[in-house]
ROKELUM-43940 format. One record per atom (N, C-alpha, C, CB): residue number from 0; atom name; x, y negated, z negated. Coordinates in steps of 0.05 Angstrom, whole numbers. Each point is the difference from the previous one (the first is absolute). Glycine has a CB too. Layout:
BEGIN
 num atome     px     py     pz
 NUM    CA      X      Y      Z
...
REM end
This chain:
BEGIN
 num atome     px     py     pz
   0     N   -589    167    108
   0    CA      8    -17    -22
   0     C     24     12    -15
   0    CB    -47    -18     -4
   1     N     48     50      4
   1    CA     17     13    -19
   1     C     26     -8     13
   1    CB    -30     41    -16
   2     N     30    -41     44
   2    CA     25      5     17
   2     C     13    -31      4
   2    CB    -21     47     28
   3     N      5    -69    -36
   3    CA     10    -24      0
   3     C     16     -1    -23
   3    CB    -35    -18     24
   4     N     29     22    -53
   4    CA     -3     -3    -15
   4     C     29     15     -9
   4    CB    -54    -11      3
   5     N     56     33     18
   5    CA     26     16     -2
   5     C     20    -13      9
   5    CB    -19     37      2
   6     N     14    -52     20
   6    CA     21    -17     25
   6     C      1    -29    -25
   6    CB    -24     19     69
   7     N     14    -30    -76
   7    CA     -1    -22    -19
   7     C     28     11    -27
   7    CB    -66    -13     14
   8     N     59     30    -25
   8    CA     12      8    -22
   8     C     32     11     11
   8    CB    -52     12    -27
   9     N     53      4     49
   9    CA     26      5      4
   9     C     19    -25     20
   9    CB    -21     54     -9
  10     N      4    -73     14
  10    CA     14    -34     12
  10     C     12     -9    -19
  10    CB    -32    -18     28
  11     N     22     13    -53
  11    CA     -3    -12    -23
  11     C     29      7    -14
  11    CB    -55      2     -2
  12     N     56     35     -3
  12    CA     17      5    -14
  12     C     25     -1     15
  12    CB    -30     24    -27
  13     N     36    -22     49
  13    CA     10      1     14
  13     C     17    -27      7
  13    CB    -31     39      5
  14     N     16    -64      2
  14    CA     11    -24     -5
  14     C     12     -8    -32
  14    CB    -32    -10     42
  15     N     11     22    -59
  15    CA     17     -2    -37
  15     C     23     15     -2
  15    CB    -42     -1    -26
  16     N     55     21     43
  16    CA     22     15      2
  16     C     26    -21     14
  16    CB    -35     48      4
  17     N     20    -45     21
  17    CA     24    -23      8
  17     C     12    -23     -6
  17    CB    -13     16     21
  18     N    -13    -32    -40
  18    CA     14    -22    -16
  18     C     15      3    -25
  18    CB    -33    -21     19
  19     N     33     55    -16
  19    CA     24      1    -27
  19     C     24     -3     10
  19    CB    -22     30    -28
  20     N     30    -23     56
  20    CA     28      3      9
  20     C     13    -33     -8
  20    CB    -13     43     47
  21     N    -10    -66    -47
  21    CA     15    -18     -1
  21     C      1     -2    -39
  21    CB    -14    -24     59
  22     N     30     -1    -64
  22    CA      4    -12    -30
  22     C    -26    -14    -14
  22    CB     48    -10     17
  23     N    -62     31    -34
  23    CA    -25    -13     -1
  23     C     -7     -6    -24
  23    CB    -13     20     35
  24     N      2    -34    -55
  24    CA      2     -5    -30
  24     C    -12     28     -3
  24    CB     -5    -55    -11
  25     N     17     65    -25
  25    CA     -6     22    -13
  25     C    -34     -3      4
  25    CB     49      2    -36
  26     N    -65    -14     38
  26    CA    -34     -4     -5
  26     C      1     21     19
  26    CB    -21    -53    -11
  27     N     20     43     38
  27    CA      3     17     22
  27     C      2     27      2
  27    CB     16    -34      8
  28     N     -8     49    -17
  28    CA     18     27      3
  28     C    -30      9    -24
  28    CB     77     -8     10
  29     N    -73     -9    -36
  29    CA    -28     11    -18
  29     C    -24      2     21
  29    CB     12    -26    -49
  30     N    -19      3     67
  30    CA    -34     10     11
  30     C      3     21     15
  30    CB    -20    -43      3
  31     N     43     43     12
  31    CA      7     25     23
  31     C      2     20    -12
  31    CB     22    -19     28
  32     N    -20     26    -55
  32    CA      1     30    -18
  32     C    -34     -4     -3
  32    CB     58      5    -36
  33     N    -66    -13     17
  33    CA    -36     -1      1
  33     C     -9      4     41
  33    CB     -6    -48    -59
  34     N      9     25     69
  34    CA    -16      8     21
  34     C      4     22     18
  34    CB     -5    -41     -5
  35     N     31     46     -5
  35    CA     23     26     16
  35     C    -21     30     -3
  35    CB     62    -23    -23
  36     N    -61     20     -7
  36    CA    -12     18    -13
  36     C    -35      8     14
  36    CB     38    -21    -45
  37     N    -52     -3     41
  37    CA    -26      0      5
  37     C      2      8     29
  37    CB    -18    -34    -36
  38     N     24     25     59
  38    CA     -2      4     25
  38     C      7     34      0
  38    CB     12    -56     16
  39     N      9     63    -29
  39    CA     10     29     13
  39     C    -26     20    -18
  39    CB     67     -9      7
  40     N    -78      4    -19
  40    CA    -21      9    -17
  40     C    -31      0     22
  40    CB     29    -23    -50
  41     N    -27      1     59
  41    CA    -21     -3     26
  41     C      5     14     17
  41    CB     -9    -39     -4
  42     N     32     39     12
  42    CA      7     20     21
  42     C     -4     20     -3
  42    CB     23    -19     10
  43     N    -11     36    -30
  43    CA     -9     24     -2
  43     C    -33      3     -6
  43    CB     51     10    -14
  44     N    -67    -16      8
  44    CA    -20      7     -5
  44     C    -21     -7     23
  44    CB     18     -2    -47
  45     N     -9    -14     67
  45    CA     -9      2     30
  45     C      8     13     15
  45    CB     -8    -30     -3
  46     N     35     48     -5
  46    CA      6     25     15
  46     C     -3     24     -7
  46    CB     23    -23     13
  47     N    -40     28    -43
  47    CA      0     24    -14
  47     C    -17     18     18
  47    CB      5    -20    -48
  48     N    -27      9     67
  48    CA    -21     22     18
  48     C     21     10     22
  48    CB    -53    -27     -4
  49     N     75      8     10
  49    CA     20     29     27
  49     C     -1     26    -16
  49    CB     47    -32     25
  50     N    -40     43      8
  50    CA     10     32    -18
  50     C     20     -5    -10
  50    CB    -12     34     26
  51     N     35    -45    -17
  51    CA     31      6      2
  51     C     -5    -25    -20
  51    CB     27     26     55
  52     N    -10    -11    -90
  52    CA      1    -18    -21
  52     C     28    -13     -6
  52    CB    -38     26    -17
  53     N     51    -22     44
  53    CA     35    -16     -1
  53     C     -8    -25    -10
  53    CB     28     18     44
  54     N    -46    -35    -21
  54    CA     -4    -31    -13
  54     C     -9     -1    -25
  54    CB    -11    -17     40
  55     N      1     20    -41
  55    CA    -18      1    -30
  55     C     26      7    -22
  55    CB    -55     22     21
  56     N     69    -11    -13
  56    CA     22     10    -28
  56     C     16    -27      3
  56    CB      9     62      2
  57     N     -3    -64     26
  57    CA     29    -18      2
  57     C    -26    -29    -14
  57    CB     48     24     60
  58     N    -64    -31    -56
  58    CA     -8    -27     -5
  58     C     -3      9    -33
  58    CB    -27    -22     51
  59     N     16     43    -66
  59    CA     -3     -1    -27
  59     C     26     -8    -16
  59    CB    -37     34      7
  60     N     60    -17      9
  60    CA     28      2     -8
  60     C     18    -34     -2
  60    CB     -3     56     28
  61     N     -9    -71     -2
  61    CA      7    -30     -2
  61     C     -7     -9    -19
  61    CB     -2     -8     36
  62     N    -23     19    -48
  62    CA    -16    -32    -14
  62     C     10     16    -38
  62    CB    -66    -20     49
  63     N     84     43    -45
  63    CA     11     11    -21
  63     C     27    -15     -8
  63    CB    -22     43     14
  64     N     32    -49      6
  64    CA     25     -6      1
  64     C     -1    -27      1
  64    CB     15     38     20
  65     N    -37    -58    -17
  65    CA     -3    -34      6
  65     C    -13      0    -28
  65    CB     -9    -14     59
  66     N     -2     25    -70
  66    CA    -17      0    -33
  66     C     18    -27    -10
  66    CB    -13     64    -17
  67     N     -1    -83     13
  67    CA      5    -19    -19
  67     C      6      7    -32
  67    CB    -30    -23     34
  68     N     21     43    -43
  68    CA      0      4    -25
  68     C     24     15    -10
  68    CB    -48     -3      4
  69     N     57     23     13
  69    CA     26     10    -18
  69     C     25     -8     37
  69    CB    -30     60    -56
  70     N     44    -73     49
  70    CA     13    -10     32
  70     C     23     22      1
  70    CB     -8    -62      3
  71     N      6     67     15
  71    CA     28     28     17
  71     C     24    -36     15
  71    CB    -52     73     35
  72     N     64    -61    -55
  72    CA     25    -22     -4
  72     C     24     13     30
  72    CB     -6     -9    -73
  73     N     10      2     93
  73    CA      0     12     24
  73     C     31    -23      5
  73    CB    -65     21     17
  74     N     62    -44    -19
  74    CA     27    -16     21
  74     C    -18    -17     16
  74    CB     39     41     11
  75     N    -25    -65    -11
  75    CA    -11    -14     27
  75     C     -5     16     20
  75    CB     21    -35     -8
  76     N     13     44     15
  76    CA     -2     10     18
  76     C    -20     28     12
  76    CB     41    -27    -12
  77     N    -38     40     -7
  77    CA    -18     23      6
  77     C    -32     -3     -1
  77    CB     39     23    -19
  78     N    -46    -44     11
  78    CA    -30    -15     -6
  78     C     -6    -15     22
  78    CB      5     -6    -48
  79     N     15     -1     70
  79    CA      1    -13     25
  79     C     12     19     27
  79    CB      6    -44    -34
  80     N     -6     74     31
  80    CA      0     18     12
  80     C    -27      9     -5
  80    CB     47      7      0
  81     N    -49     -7    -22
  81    CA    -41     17     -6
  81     C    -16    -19     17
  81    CB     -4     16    -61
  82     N      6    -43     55
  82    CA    -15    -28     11
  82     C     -4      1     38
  82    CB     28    -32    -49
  83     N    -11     48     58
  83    CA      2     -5     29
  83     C    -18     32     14
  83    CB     57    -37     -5
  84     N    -48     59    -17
  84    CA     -1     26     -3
  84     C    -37      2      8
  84    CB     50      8    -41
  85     N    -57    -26     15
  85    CA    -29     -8      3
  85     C    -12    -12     15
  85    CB      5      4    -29
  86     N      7    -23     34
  86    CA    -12    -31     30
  86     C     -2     15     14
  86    CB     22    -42      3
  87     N      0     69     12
  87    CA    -11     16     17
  87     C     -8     26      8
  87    CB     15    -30      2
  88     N    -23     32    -30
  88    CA    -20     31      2
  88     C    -26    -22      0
  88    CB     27     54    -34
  89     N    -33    -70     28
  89    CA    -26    -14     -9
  89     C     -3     -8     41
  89    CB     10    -26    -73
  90     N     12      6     76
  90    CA     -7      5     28
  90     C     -6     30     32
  90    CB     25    -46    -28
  91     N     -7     58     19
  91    CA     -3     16     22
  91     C    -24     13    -14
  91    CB     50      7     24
  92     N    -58      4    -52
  92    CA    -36      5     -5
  92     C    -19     -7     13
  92    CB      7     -3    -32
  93     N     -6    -42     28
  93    CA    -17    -13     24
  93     C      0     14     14
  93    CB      4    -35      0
  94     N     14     42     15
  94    CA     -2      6     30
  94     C    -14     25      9
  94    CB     42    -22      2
  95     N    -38     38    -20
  95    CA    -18     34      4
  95     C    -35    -10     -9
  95    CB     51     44    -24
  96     N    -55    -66     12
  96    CA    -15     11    -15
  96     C    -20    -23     23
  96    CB     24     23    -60
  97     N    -11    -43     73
  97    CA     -8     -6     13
  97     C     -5      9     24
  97    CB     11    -22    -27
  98     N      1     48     39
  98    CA     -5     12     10
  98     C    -24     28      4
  98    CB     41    -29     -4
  99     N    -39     35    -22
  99    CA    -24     17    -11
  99     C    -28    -14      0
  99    CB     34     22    -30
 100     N    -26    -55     26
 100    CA    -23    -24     -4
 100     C    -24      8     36
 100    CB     49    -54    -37
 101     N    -20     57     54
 101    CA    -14    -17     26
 101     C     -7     32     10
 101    CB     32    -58     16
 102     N    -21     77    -18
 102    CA     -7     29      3
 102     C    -32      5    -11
 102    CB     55     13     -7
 103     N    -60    -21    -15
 103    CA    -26     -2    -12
 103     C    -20     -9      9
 103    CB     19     -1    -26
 104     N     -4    -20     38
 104    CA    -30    -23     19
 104     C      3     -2     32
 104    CB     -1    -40    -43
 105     N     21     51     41
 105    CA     -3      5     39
 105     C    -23     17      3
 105    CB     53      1     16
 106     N    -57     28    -31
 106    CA    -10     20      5
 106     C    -29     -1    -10
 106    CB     44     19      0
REM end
């Protein structure tokens, strides 16, 4: 359930990233800072038991930098370099972690 739950949350943020590349009303960009925020918060705290606490920093460090509450005033542009930056660390993650998934249950 944990590992669904992980694959669910990093789809999610991940598709809310890419619909920033397009022209999207100001609302938009607000839920993607709240849900931005909450997801990279999940994340790290479903990766706090690895040894290796890289993820865990880099996801605490996202959901620092997506905080709804005080906004890191960045550029379109540079807010749409972070936006893609993220789509695919979030994806190639899936991919290890889905790999770690089937490593687990083969054995």
């Amino acid at each position: 359930m944990k590992m669904i739950s992980k694959f669910a949350v990093k789809i999610v943020l991940s598709l809310l990233f890419l619909l920033c590349l397009l022209r999207m009303p100001y609302g938009y960009y607000q839920l993607v800072h709240y849900v931005g925020m909450a997801g990279f918060i999940i994340l790290a705290y479903l990766d706090f038991e690895k040894k290796d606490k890289t993820i865990v920093f880099i996801w605490f460090f996202s959901a620092l930098l997506i905080n709804p509450f005080y906004k890191a005033v960045l550029g379109r542009f540079i807010w749409n370099a972070v936006d893609i930056l993220w789509s695919l660390a979030l994806l190639i993650s899936l991919f290890f972690d889905y790999r770690e998934f089937k490593s687990k249950t083969t054995h």
